[in-house]
C-alpha positions in Angstrom: 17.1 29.9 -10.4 13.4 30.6 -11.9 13.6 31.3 -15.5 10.4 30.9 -17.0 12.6 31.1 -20.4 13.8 28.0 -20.2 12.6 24.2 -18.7 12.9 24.5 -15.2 13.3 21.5 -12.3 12.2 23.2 -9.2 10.7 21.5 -6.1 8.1 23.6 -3.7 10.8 23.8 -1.5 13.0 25.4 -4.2 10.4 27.6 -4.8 9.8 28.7 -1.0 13.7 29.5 -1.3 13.3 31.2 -4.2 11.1 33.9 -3.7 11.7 34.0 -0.1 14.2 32.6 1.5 15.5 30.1 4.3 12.3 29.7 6.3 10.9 26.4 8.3 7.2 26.8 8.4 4.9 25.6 10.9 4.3 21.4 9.8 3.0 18.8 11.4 5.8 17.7 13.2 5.8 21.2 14.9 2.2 21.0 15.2 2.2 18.0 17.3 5.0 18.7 19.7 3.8 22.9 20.0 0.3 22.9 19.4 -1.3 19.7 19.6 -1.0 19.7 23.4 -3.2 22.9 24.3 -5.6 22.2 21.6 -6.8 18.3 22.0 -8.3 18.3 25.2 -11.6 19.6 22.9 -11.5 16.1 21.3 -9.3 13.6 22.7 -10.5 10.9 20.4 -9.6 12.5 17.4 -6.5 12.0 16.2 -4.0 15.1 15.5 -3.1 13.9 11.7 -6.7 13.8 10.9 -7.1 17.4 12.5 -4.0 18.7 10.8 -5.2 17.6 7.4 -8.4 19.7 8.6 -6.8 23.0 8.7 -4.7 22.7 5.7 -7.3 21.4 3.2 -10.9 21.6 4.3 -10.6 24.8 6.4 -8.4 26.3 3.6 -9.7 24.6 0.5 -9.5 25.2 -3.2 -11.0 28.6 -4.3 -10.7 32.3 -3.0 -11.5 30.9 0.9 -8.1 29.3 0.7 -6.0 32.1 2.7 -8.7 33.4 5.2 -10.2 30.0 5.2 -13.9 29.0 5.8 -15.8 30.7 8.4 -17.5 28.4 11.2 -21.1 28.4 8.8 -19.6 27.8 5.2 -17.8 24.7 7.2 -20.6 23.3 8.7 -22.3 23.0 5.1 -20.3 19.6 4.7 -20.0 17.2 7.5 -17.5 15.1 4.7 -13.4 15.2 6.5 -10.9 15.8 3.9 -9.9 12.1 4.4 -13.4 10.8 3.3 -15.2 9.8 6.5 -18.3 11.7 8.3 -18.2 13.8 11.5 -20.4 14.7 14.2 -22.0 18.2 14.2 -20.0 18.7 18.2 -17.0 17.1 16.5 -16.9 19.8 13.7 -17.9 22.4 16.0 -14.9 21.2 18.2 -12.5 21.2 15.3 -13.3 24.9 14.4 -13.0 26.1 18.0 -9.0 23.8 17.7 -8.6 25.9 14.4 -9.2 29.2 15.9 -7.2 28.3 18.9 -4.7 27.4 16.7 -4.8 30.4 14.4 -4.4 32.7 17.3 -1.1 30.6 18.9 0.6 31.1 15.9 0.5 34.8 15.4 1.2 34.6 19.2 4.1 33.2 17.9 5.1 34.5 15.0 4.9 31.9 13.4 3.8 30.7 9.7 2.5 27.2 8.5 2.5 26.2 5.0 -0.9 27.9 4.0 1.0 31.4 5.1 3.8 30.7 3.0 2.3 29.7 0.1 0.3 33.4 0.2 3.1 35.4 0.3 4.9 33.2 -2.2 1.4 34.2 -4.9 2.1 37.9 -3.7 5.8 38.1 -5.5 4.7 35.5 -8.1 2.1 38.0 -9.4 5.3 40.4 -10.1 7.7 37.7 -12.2 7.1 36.6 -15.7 4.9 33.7 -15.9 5.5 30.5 -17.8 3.8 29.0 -21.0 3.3 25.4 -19.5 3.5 24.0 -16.0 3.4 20.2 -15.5 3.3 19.3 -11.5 3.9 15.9 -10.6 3.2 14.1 -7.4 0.3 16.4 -7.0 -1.4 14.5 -4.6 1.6 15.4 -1.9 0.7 19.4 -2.0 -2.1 21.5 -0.2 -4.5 23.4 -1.6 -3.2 26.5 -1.1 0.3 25.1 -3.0 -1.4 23.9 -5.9 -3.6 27.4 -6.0 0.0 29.2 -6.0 1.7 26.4 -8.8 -1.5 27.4 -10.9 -0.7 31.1 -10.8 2.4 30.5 -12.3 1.1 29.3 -15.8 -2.2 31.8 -17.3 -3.0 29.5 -20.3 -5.5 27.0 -19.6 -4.0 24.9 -21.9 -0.5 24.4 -21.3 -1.2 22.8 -17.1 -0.5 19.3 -16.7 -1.1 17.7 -13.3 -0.2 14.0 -12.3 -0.7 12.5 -9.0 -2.3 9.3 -7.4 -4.5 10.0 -4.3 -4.0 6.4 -3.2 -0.6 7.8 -2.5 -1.3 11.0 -0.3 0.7 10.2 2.8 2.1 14.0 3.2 0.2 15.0 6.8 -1.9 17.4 5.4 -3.0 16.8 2.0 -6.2 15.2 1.0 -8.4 16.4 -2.2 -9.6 14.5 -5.2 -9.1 15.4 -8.7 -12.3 16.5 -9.3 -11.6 19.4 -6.7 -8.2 20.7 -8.1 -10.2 20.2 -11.8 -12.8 22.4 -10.2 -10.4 24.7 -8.9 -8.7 25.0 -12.2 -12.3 26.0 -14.3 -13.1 28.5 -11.3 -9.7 30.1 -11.7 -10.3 31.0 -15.6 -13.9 32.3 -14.9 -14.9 35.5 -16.7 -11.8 35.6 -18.9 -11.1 35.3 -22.5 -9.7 31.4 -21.7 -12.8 30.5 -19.6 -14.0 28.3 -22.7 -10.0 26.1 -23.2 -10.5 26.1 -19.3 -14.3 24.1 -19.5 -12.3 21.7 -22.1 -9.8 20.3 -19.4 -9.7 16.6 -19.2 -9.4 13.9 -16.5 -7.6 10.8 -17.9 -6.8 7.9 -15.9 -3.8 5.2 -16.2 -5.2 1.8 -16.2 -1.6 -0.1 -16.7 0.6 -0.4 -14.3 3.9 -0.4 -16.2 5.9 -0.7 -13.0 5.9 -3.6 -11.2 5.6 -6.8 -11.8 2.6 -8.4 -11.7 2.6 -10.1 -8.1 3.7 -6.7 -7.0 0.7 -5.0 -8.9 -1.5 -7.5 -7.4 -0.5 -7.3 -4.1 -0.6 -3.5 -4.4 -4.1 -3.6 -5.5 -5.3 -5.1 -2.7 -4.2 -2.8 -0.2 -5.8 -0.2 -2.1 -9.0 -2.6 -2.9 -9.4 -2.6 0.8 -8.5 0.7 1.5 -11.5 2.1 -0.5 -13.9 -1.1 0.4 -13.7 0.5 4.2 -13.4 3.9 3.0 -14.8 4.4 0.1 -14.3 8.5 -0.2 -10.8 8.5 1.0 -9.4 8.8 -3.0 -10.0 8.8 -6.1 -11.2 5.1 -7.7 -9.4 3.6 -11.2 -10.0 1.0 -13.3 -6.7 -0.7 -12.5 -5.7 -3.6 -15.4 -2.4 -5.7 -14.7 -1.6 -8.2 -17.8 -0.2 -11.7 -16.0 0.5 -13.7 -18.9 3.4 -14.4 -17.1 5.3 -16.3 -14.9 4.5 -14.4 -11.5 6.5 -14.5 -8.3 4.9 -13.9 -5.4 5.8 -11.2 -2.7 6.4 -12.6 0.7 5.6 -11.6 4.0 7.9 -12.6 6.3 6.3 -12.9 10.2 9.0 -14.1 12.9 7.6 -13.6 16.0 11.1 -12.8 18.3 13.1 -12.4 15.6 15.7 -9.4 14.9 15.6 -7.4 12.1 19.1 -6.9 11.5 19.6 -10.3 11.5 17.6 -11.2 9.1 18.7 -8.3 7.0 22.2 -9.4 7.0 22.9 -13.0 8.3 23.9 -14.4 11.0 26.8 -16.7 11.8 29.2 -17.9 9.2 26.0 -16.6 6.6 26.3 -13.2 7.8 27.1 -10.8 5.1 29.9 -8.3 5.9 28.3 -5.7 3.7 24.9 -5.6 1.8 25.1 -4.4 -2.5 23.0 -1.3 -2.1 22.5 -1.8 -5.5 20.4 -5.5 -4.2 17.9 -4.4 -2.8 16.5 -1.4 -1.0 15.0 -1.5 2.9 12.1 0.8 3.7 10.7 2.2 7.4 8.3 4.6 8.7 10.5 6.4 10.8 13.7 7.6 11.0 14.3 5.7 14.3 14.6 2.5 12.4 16.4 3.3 10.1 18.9 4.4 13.0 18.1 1.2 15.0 19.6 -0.6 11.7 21.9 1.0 11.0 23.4 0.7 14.9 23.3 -2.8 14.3 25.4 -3.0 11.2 22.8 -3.1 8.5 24.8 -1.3 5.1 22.2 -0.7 3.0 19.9 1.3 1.3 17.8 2.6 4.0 15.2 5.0 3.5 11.9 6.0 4.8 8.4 5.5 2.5 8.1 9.3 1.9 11.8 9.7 1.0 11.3 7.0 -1.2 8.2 8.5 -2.8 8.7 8.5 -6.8 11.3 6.6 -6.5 11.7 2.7 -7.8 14.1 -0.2 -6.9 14.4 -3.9 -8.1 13.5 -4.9 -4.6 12.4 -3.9 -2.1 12.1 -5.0 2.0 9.8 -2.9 3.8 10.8 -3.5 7.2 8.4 -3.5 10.4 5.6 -1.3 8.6 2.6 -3.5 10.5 4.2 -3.9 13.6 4.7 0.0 14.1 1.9 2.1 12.1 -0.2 3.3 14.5 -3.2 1.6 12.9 -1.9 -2.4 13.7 -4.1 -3.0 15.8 -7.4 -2.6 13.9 -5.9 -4.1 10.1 -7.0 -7.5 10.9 -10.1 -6.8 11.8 -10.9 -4.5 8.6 -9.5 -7.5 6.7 -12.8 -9.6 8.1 -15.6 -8.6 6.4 -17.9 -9.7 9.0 -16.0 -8.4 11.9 -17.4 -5.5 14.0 -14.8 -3.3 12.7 -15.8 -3.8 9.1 -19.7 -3.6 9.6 -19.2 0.1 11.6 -17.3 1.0 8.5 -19.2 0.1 6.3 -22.2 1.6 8.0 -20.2 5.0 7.6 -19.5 4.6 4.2 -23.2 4.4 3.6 -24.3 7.8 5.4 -25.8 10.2 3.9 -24.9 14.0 4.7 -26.0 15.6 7.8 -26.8 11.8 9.3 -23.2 11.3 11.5 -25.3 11.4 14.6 -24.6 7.5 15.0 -20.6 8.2 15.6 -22.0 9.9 18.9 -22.8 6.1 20.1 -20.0 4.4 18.9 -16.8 6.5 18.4 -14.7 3.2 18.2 -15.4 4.2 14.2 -12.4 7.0 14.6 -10.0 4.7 16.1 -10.2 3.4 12.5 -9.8 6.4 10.3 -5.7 6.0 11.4 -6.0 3.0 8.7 -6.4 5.5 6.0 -3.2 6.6 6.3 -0.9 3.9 7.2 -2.8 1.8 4.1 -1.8 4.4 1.6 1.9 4.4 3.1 1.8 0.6 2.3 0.7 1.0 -1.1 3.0 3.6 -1.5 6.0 1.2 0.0 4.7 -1.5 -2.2 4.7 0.0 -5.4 8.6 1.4 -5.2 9.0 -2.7 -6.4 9.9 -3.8 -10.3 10.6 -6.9 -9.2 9.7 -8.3 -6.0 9.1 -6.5 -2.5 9.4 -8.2 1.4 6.9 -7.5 4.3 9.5 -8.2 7.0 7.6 -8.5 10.4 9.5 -9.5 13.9 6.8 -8.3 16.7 8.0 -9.2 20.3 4.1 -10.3 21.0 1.9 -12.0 19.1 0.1 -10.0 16.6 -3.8 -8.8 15.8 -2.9 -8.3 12.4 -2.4 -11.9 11.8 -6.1 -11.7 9.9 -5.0 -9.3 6.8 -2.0 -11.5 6.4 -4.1 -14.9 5.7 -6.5 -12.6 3.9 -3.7 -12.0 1.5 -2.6 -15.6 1.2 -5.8 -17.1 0.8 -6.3 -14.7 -2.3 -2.8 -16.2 -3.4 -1.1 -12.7 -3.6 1.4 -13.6 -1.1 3.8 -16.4 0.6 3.7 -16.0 4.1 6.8 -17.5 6.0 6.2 -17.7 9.7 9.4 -19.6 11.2 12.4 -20.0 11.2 13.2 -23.5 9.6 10.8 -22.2 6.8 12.7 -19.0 6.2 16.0 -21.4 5.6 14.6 -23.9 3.7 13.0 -20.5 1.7 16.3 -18.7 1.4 17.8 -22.1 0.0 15.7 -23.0 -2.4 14.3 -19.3 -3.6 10.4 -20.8 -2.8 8.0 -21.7 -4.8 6.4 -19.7 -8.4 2.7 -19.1 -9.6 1.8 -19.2 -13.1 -1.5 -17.2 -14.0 -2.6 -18.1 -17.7 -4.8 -14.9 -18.2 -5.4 -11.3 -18.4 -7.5 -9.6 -15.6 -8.1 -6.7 -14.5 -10.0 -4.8 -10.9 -10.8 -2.1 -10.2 -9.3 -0.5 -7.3 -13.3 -0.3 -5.9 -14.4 -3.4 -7.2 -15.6 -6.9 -5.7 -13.4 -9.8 -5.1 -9.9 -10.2 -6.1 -8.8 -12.0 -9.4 -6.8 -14.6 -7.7 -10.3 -16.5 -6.9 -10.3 -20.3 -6.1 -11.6 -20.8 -9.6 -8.9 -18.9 -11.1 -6.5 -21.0 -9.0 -7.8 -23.8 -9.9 -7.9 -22.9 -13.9 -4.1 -21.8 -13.5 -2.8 -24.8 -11.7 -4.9 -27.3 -14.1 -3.2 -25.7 -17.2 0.1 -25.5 -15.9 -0.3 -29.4 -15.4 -1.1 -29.6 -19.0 1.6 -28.3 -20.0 4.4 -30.3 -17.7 2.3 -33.7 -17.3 4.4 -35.0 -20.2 7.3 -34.3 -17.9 6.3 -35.6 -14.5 5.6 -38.8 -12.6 2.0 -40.1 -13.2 1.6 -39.7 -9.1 2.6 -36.3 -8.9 -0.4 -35.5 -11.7 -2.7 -37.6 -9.4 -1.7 -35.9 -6.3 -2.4 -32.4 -7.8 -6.0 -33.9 -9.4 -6.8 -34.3 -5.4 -5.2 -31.5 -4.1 -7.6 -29.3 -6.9 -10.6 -31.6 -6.0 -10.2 -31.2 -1.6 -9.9 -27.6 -2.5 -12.7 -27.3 -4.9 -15.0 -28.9 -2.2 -14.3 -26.6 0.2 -16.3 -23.6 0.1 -17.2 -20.9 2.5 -14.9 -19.2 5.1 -14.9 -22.2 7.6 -12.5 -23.7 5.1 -10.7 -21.0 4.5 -7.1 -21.9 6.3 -7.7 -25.3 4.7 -7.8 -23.9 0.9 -5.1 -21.4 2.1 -2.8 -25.2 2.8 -4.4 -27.1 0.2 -3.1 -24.2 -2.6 0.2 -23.4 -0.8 1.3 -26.9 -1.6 -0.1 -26.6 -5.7 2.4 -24.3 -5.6 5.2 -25.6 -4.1 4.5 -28.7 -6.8 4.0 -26.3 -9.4 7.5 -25.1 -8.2 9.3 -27.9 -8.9 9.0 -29.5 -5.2 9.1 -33.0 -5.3 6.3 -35.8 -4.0 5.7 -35.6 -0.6 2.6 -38.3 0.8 3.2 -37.0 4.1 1.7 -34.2 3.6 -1.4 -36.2 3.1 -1.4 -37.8 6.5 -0.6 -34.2 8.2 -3.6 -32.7 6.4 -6.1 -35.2 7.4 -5.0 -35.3 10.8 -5.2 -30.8 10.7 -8.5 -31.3 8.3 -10.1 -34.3 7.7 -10.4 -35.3 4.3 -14.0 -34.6 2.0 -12.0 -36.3 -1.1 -10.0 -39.5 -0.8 -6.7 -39.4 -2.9 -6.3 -42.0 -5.0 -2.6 -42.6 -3.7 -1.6 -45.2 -1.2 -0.5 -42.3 1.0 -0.9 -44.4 4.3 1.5 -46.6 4.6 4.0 -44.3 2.6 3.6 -41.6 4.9 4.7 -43.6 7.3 8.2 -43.8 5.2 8.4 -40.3 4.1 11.5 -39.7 5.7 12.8 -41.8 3.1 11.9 -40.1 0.0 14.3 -37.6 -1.6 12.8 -34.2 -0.1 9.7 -35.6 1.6 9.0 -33.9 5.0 7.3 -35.2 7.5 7.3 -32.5 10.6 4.7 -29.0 10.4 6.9 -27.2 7.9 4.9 -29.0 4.7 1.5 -27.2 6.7 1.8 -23.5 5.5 1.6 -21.1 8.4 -1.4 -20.5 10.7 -2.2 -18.4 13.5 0.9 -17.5 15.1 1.8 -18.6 18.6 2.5 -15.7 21.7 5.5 -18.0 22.0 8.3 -16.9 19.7 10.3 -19.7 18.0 14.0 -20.5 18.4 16.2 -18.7 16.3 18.5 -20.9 14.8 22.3 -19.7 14.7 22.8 -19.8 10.9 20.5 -17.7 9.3 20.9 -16.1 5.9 20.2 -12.9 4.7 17.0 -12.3 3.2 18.6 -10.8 0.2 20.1 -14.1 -0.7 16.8 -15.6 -0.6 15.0 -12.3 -2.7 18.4 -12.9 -4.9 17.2 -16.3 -5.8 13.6 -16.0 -5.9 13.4 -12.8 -7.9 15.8 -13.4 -9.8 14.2 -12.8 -13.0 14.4 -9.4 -14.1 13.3 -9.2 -17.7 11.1 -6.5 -19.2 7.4 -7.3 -19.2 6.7 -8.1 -22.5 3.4 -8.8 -21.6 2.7 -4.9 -21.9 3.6 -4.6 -25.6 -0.7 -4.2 -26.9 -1.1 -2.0 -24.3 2.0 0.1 -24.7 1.2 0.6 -28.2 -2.4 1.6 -27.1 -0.9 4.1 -24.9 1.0 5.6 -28.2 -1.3 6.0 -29.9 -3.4 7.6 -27.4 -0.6 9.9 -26.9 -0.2 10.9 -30.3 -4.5 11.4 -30.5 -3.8 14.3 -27.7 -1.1 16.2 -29.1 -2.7 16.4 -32.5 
């Protein structure tokens, strides 16, 4: 019930229902199945999301062009999409002849989309009481038109409040920064008494993440750090700090090639859980259709899709099949190479200066990548629902091009990647291994490199020796004095799966995983050695299979490229949430956060007064 009297909850839909009643609106789903089909034969090559987000934020922007939206000249000023990359002038043109097409099929049809109800929502708006303060969350999910109606509601320039992450716009449709809704906000106070307490409005950013913890944060960074290396105008950049004077778990991607979701959700064999604690752990999909493919198969869990789970946050959390089914896999490992084709082209974009798209026209591969933007921000998204830990479950029947981003990610340290079977048993037994970081850093979302460097690496597994060499044998402390030194040596991207081996097993050591000299053997025959251990690892390698824990075969060699031959499943699998149970299983508070908590108070209190 609106009563601007009181504090009122209300959702847009809410709203919608409010003022006028059951009504389902023209969306994207609609749009695909109705009106996609007579309108893409202009431009096959673009895709329909990126088209859709055309007509409901650039076509029908901020400002008083939002209802009749922009005539074919006032669009043609800016060759910049809505979702930050460049057009051609014939791909423009051919979008505003599919937004005229598609204007006149829906009053063919008697249909409204979003945009129409939003206007006749401000025309009964203008006849209710208004409120004193408005604060709209999530902001980054509405159109234009929606947040030009939510701004109506509230005529004091000083009592709006917006919140919103544009890392995190994965509604099909929306796509702004906050400087346009800012701008939006001055224009609308123009020539009246609160025009000056409109010029005042201010853009503060959140530099903590107070959420996750800090391998999440991490992780989640550099999916946006990529995100906006390739597109650099797709959202809005932070300064992003994460404190890591902690113990930090990694997140995991799990990649079995063959395997079956359900099974690995829930065990199989005498290990397969009857039911899951939905209170364990939570599973996220793209699409309803998994979740129903689960759920056929027994999984009882929490099952929800990303944008259900949208402002929501869990302990942990699986995302399940989100590389092997967004419609971008196929281009994410290449993006992940900075020298690959892929990369250059978008890079060459993100350098373009207005009016100069002209070099799409030979090479129109460019918009086969734009479908990253999206399916990027949905893993971010995904990501950061985690406190705790989080899961990349992958089980692709084929081998997989998206190989590259994962080894990206665990050469940077920000993730464990399990690629077979026997690994994902010995994982689930034993929990895997920990990192300790020993400082504070901070990137920005924009910025170069990644804070888990080789040299930071290095520094954190040197200190954490300091503090346990008291406490270990004298050969474990000389094998980790090698390990550091190989991977010190070992610069430049030839040796790049090497350094990924070389740290994997600092950390499994760093874990608590006991001495094991074949490992030395098994490198050297994978590598070749630049630094000679001063071990007799030759003849004991020989006898590793009598050594408490040794292991001889390819599990102590972290994984590599995967194989188009899918492994043998063994018959006793656990579930993964045993093995997220035992690896996560630390759930205090970061403390770590206190000095900037604090800082945050007393920023706090410097704005209300």
């Amino acid at each position: 019930r609106w009563s601007p009297s009181s504090v009122t909850c209300i959702t847009w839909d809410g709203l919608v229902s409010h003022f006028i009643g059951q009504i389902s609106p023209v969306g994207f789903s609609l749009f695909v199945r109705q009106y996609w089909p007579g309108l893409q034969s202009r431009a096959f090559h673009l895709h329909p999301n990126l088209v859709w987000t055309e007509f409901s934020s650039r076509l029908r922007p901020f400002g008083p062009k939002w209802q009749s939206g922009l005539t074919r000249d006032e669009y043609m000023k800016n060759d910049m999409l809505a979702q930050g990359v460049r057009l051609t002038t014939s791909d423009q043109n051919a979008i505003y002849d599919m937004f005229e097409r598609y204007m006149d099929m829906k009053r063919a049809r008697g249909e409204l989309d979003d945009i129409d109800v939003a206007a006749r929502i401000l025309e009964r708006v203008c006849a209710f009481p208004k409120v004193d303060r408005i604060y709209i969350d999530e902001v980054q999910d509405f159109s234009p038109a929606q947040l030009m109606v939510l701004l109506a509601l509230c005529p004091h320039a000083r009592g709006v409040t917006l919140a919103g992450d544009t890392c995190q716009t994965i509604n099909p449709g929306s796509a702004f920064s906050f400087k346009d809704i800012m701008g939006a906000f001055q224009d609308g106070f123009k020539g009246s008494p609160q025009q000056e307490a409109a010029g005042q409005a201010q853009l503060h950013f959140l530099h903590y993440n107070y959420r996750c913890a800090a391998g999440v944060a991490f992780f989640a960074n550099a999916v946006t750090w990529l995100l906006l290396q390739r597109f650099p105008h797709c959202a809005d950049h932070i300064d992003e700090e994460t404190m890591w004077q902690q113990l930090v778990e990694l997140p995991l991607v799990v990649h079995l090639q063959g395997g079956d979701y359900a099974d690995l959700l829930m065990g199989t064999g005498t290990k397969r859980q009857s039911t899951l604690d939905m209170r364990a752990a939570t599973i996220l999909v793209l699409d309803p259709a998994m979740r129903d493919t689960l759920r056929a198969k027994g999984v009882d869990s929490t099952i929800l899709t990303v944008n259900e789970a949208k402002g929501l946050e869990f302990d942990l959390v699986v995302i399940c099949g989100f590389l092997s089914t967004c419609l971008s896999g196929n281009v994410l490992g290449s993006l992940a190479d900075d020298e690959s084709e892929e990369s250059q082209l978008a890079s060459f974009a993100a350098d373009d200066g207005p009016g100069q798209g002209a070099f799409l026209k030979l090479n129109s591969a460019f918009y086969r990548l734009t479908a990253a933007i999206h399916d990027l921000k949905v893993l971010y998204t995904g990501i950061t629902r985690a406190r705790c830990g989080c899961v990349l479950l992958e089980c692709p029947a084929t081998a997989s091009p998206w190989t590259a981003l994962i080894a990206r990610w665990q050469d940077e340290v920000l993730v464990e990647w399990v690629n077979d079977h026997t690994r994902f048993v010995a994982c689930a037994e034993t929990g895997c291994s920990s990192y300790v970081h020993t400082t504070t850093a901070g990137r920005d979302r924009q910025g170069p490199g990644h804070p888990h460097s080789v040299e930071d690496a290095s520094r954190a597994s040197e200190a954490s020796d300091e503090a346990s060499q008291s406490s270990v044998d004298s050969a474990i402390v000389t094998m980790m004095d090698w390990l550091e030194e190989e991977m010190e040596a070992r610069k430049g991207k030839a040796h790049q799966k090497a350094r990924s081996v070389l740290r994997a097993e600092i950390h499994r050591i760093e874990g608590g995983g006991e001495l094991q000299l074949a490992f030395c053997k098994q490198f050297k025959q994978e590598f070749g050695m630049l630094c000679e251990p001063e071990l007799d690892w030759e003849d004991e390698a020989d006898h590793a299979n009598d050594v408490p824990g040794a292991v001889s075969d390819s599990s102590t060699v972290p994984p590599k490229e995967q194989s188009t031959v899918a492994e043998p499943c063994p018959e006793e699998l656990p579930s993964i949430l045993t093995l997220m149970g035992r690896r996560y299983k630390s759930k205090q508070p970061l403390m770590d956060m206190t000095a900037s908590l604090e800082e945050l108070h007393v920023f706090t209190l410097e704005l209300l007064s």
